[in-house]
LODO-362397 format. One line per 4 residues: number of its first residue (from 0); their letters; for each residue x, y, z of C-alpha. Coordinates in steps of 0.1 Angstrom, whole numbers, plus 5000, padded with zeros to 4 digits. Example, Ala and Ser with C-alpha at 12.3 -4.5 7.8 and 13.67 -1.06 7.14 Angstrom:
2
0> as> 5123:4955:5078  5137:4989:5071
This chain:
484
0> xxxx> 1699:1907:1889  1668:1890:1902  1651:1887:1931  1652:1855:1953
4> xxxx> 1621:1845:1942  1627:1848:1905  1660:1833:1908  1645:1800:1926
8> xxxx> 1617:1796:1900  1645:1803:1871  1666:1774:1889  1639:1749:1892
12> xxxx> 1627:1755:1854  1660:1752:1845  1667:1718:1866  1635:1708:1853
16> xxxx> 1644:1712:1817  1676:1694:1820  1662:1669:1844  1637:1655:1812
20> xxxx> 1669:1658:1789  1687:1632:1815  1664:1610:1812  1657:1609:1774
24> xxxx> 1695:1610:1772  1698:1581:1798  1669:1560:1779  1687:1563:1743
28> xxxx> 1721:1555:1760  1722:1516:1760  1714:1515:1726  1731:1539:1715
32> xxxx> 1763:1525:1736  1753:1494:1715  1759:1508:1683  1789:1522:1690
36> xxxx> 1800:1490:1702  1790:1474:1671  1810:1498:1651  1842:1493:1670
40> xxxx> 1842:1457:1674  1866:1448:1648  1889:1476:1660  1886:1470:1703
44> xxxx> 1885:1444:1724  1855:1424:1728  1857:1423:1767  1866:1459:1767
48> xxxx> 1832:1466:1747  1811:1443:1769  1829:1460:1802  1820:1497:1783
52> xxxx> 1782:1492:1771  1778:1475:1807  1790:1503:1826  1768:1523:1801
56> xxxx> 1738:1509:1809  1741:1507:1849  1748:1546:1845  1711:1547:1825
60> xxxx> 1694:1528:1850  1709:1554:1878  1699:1586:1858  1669:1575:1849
64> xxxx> 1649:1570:1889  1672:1604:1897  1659:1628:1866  1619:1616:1868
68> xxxx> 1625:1629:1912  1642:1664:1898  1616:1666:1875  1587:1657:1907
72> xxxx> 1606:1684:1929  1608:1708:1901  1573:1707:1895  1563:1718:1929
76> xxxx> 1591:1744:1930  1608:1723:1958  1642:1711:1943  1667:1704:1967
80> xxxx> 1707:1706:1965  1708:1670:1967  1691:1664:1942  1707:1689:1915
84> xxxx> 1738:1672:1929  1725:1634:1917  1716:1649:1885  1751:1663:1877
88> xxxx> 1771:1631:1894  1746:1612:1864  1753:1635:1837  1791:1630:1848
92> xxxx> 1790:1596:1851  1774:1592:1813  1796:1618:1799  1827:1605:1814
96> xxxx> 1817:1565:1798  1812:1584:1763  1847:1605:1766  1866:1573:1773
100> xxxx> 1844:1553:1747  1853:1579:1719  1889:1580:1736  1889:1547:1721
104> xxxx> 1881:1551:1693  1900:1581:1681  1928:1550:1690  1918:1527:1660
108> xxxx> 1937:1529:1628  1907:1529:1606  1902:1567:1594  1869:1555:1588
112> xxxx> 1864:1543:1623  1881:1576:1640  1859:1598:1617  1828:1586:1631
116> xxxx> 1839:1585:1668  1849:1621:1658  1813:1629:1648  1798:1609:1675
120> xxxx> 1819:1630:1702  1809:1661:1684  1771:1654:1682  1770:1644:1718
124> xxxx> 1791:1675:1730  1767:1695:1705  1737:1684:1721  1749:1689:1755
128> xxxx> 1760:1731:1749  1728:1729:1733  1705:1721:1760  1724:1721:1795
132> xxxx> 1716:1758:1808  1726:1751:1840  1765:1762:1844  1773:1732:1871
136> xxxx> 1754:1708:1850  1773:1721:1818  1809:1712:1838  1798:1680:1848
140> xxxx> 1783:1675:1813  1820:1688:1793  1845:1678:1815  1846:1638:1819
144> xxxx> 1831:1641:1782  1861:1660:1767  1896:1650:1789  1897:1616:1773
148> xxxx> 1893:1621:1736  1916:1654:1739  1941:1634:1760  1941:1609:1734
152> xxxx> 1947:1637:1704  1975:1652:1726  1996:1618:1732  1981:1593:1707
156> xxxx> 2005:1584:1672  1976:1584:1649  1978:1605:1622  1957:1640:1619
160> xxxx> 1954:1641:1660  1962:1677:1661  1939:1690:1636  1907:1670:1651
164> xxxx> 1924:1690:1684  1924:1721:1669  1884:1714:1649  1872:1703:1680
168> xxxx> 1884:1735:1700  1872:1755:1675  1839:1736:1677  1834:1745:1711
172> xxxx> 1843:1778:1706  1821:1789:1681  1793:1765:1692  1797:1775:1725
176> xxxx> 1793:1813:1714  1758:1802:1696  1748:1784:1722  1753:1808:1751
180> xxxx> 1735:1834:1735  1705:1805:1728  1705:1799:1768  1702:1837:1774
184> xxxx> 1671:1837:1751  1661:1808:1767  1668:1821:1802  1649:1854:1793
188> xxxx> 1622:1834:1781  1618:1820:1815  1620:1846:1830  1591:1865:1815
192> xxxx> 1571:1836:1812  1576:1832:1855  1563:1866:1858  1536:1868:1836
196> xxxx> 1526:1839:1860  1532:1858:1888  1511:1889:1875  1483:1867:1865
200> xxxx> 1481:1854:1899  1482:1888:1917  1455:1898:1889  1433:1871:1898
204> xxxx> 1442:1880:1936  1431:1913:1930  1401:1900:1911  1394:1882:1946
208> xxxx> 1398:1911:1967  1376:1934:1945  1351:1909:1944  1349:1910:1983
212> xxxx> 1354:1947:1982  1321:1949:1958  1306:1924:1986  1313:1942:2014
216> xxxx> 1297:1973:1994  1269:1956:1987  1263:1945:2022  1268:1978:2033
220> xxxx> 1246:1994:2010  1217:1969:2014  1224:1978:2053  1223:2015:2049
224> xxxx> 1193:2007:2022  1173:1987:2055  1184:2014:2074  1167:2039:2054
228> xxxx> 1135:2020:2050  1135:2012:2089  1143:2052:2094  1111:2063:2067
232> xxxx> 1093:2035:2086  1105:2053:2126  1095:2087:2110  1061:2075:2092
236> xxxx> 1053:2054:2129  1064:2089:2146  1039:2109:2126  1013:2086:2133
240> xxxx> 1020:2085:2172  1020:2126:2167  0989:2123:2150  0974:2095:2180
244> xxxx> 0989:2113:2209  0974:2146:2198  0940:2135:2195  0945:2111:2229
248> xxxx> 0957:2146:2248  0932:2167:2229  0901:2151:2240  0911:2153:2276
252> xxxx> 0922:2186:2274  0888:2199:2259  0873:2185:2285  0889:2201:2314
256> xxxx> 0888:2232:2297  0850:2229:2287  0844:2221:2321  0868:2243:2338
260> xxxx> 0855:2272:2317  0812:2259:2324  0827:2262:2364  0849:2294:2363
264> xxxx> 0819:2310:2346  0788:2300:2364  0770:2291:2336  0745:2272:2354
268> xxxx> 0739:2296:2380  0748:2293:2417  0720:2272:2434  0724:2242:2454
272> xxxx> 0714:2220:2425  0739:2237:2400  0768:2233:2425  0763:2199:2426
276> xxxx> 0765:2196:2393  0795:2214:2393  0812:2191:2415  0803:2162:2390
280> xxxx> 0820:2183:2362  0849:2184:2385  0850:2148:2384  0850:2148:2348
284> xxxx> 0878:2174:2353  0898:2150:2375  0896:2120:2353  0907:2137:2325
288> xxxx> 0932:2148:2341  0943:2111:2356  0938:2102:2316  0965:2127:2309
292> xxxx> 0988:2117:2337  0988:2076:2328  0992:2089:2291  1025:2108:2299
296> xxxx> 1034:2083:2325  1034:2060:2293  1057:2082:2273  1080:2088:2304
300> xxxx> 1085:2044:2306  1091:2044:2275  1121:2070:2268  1133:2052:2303
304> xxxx> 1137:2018:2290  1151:2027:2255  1175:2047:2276  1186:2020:2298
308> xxxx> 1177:2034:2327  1142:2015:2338  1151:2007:2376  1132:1979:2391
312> xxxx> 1133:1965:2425  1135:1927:2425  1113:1907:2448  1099:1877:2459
316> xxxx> 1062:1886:2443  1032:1867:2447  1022:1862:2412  0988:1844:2415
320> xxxx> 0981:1878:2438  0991:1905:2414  0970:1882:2385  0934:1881:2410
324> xxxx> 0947:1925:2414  0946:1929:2373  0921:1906:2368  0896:1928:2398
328> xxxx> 0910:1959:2379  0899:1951:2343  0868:1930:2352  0841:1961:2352
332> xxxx> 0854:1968:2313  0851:1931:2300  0818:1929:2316  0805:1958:2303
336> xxxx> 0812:1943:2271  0799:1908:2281  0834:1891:2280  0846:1865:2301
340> xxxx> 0874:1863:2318  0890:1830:2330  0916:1822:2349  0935:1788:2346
344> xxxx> 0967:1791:2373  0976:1772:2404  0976:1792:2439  1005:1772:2450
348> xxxx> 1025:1790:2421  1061:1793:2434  1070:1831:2442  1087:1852:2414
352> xxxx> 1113:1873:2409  1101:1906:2400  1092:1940:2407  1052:1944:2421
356> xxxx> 1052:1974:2408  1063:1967:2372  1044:1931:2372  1012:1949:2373
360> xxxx> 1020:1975:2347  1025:1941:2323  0995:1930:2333  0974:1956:2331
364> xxxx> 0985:1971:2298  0983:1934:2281  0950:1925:2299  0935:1958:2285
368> xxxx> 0949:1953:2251  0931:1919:2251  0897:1935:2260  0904:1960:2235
372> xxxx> 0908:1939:2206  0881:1910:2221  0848:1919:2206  0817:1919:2225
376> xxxx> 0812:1884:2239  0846:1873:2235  0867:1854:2258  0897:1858:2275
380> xxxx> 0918:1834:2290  0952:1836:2315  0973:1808:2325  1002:1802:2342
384> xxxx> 1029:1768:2342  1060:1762:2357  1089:1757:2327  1125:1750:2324
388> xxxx> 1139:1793:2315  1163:1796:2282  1190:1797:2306  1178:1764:2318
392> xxxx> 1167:1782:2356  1133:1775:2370  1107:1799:2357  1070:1805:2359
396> xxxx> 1052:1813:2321  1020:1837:2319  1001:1833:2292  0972:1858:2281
400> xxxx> 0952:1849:2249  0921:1860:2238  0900:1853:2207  0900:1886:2196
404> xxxx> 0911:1904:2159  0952:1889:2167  0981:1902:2150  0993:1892:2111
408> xxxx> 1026:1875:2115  1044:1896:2095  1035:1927:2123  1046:1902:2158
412> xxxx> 1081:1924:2156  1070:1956:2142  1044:1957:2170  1069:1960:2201
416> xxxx> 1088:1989:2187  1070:2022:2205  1044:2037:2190  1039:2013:2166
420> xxxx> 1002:1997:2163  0987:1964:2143  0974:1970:2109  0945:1954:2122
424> xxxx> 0940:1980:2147  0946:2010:2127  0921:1993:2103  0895:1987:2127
428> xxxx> 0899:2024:2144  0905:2009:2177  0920:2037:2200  0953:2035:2218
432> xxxx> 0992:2047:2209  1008:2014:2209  1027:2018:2234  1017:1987:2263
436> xxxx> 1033:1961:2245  1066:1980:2241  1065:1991:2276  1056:1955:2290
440> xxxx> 1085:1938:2270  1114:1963:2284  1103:1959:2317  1100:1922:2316
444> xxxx> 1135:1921:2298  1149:1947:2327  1135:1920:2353  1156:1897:2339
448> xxxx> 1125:1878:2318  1112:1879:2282  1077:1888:2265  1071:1868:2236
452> xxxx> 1037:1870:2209  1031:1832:2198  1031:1831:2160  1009:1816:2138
456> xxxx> 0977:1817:2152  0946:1813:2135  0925:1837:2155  0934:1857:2183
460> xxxx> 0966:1865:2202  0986:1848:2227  1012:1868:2247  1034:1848:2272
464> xxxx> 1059:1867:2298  1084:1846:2315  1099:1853:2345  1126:1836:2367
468> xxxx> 1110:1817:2406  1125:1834:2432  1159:1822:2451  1166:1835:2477
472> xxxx> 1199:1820:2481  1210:1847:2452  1190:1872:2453  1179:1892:2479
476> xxxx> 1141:1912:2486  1159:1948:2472  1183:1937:2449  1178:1964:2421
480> xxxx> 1179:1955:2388  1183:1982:2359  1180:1986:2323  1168:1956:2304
């Protein structure tokens, strides 16, 4: 037994076979009904044989348009009953014009004249067994083909009648035998040959799928590959913040305990003038200790914002105000290293959404990376614009750039990442634990803004933070914001 889907493809192979017989068959019937004509026209009417080959031909020109659509349907596997249907009521039609034309025959006198409609039914039923697989196509190829001639050798006077009866039944016995077994070759042949298609196409679907599988492997493994290089690249970065942070906490440290030790011990004495030196190496104490302080302050921002937990409180802030605060803040540094400092922004700037607080940590950590990596004499320049936000709201862009060392294009990401510092920088032994510019970017992201480092600049750096102008139809004086 098969399975549906075998037994549809088997069907339509099969009508598709016997579909291109049809028409080859219908195409070499009006000749051939010519012939016969021709060879029974001294024996049968001449009417009658026009009226026969007629009828012939009309049946050709129906089988013909009906095989060549079998054959279409059968190609795309979409044959319908209809269409088997025309194909057998054509084969009928044609067999049942060559059974009553060889009826006729067997009905002439001539021996000569019977033996060859004798041989010309026998070819024709031959050919039929021979190639009609389909069992419905077969009866509708045998039937109209044999009543007529075997009426005719049951009830007709001519001599011999019964022993072309019993040759022809024999005929089909025996032929029919040979050819049965040829169909089941034939049909087995099929059959294989249908699922050898069938397992070539689920190889080649497999083929496809393992080919995505490997894909998808690849793609993983390249991941997990990046993720291993960015992991060496965390560790290496963490070893060298180990390695900065040490030396930034040991050098305060030494201090306070150098002094704290010179103080504890009296090693100046105890006079007036000693005390008061004393005092000053307090004050070497305490900002060593306010060193230490900002440093872990620093390290305490940053595990908050890559926590997600870096409250700020959202306000309408004066931004020109907290620019003159960092600018008043930093200005003894840049002129102790004869740096100016110029300030291109508009007083009227429109109020901004952020935290005070957080607005001059961004400010003060990128204002003192830009004196940091200005050399003596540089410049420095801030600026501010009203712009159109990538959320299309109103916004207010500050822009800090300097003509400093900059930063290679290929480090603008690597930079922001904590503890991570320019190779320029590390190359020009310029102090600090790369932290500011992570810090400043989380908290402008947790105030709803963005830090961006332009690209591609010649010389120098330009760092922009954009934040959102202040409604306050939508937002209130405390709303609190947190995480980024």
């Amino acid at each position: 037994m098969y399975d549906a889907d075998t037994y549809s493809a088997l069907r339509n192979a099969r009508v598709a076979m016997e579909a291109a017989l049809s028409r080859r068959a219908a195409i070499a019937t009006p000749p051939g009904a010519v012939v016969s004509a021709l060879l029974m026209q001294d024996h049968v009417e001449t009417a009658w044989l026009i009226g026969w080959t007629a009828m012939m031909t009309l049946v050709a020109l129906f089988r013909i348009p009906v095989a060549s659509r079998a054959m279409d349907a059968a190609a795309r596997g979409a044959v319908t009953t209809s269409q088997h249907r025309l194909v057998a009521a054509g084969i009928a039609l044609s067999s049942l014009g060559w059974g009553i034309g060889t009826a006729a025959g067997l009905t002439i006198d001539s021996p000569t004249a019977r033996m060859i409609m004798s041989v010309v039914l026998v070819a024709i039923t031959a050919m039929g067994i021979a190639y009609v697989m389909d069992r419905t196509l077969l009866a509708a190829f045998l039937v109209p083909l044999v009543i007529p001639p075997v009426i005719v050798m049951l009830t007709g006077d001519q001599p011999n009648n019964l022993a072309l009866l019993g040759g022809f039944l024999l005929f089909l016995i025996v032929f029919g035998s040979f050819a049965d077994r040829y169909h089941r070759w034939i049909g087995d042949m099929l059959r294989l040959n249908i699922e050898n298609r069938r397992l070539l196409a689920r190889q080649a679907s497999d083929a496809e799928h393992i080919r995505h599988l490997v894909a998808e492997l690849t793609a993983t493994n390249d991941r997990l590959q990046r993720s291993l290089i960015d992991s060496e690249a965390a560790n290496d970065a963490k070893s060298r913040f180990l390695g900065q942070v040490s030396h930034e906490l040991r050098t305060p440290l030494n201090a306070i305990l150098g002094y704290a030790e010179i103080i504890r011990d009296r090693l100046f004495g105890a006079d007036e003038a000693t005390l008061r030196r004393y005092s000053e190496q307090a004050g070497y104490i305490h900002r060593s200790g306010l060193l230490l302080k900002a440093l872990i302050d620093d390290l305490l921002d940053v595990a908050r914002i890559e926590s997600g937990r870096a409250p700020v409180r959202i306000a309408a802030t004066d931004l020109w105000a907290a620019v003159d605060d960092a600018v008043t803040t930093i200005r003894p540094e840049a002129d102790a290293r004869r740096q100016t400092v110029t300030v291109n922004a508009d007083r009227g700037l429109p109020l901004v959404a952020a935290d005070p607080r957080a607005l001059a940590q961004i400010l003060n950590n990128l204002l003192t990376n830009a004196i940091k990596f200005t050399p003596d004499d540089g410049h420095v320049w801030i600026s501010a614009r009203r712009i159109r936000g990538e959320d299309g709201q109103p916004a207010v862009a500050l822009t800090i750039r300097d003509d400093g060392i900059g930063i290679p294009a290929e480090a603008i990401d690597r930079v922001f990442h904590p503890f991570e510092r320019g190779a320029n920088a590390v190359r020009r032994n310029i102090e600090g634990t790369g932290l500011g510019l992570s810090i400043s970017r989380g908290l402008a992201e947790a105030m709803g803004g963005r830090l961006a480092i332009e690209p591609g600049r010649q010389q120098g750096a330009a760092v922009t933070v954009t934040l959102h102008i202040h409604d306050r139809s939508s937002m209130s004086d405390d709303a609190v914001m947190a995480g980024r």
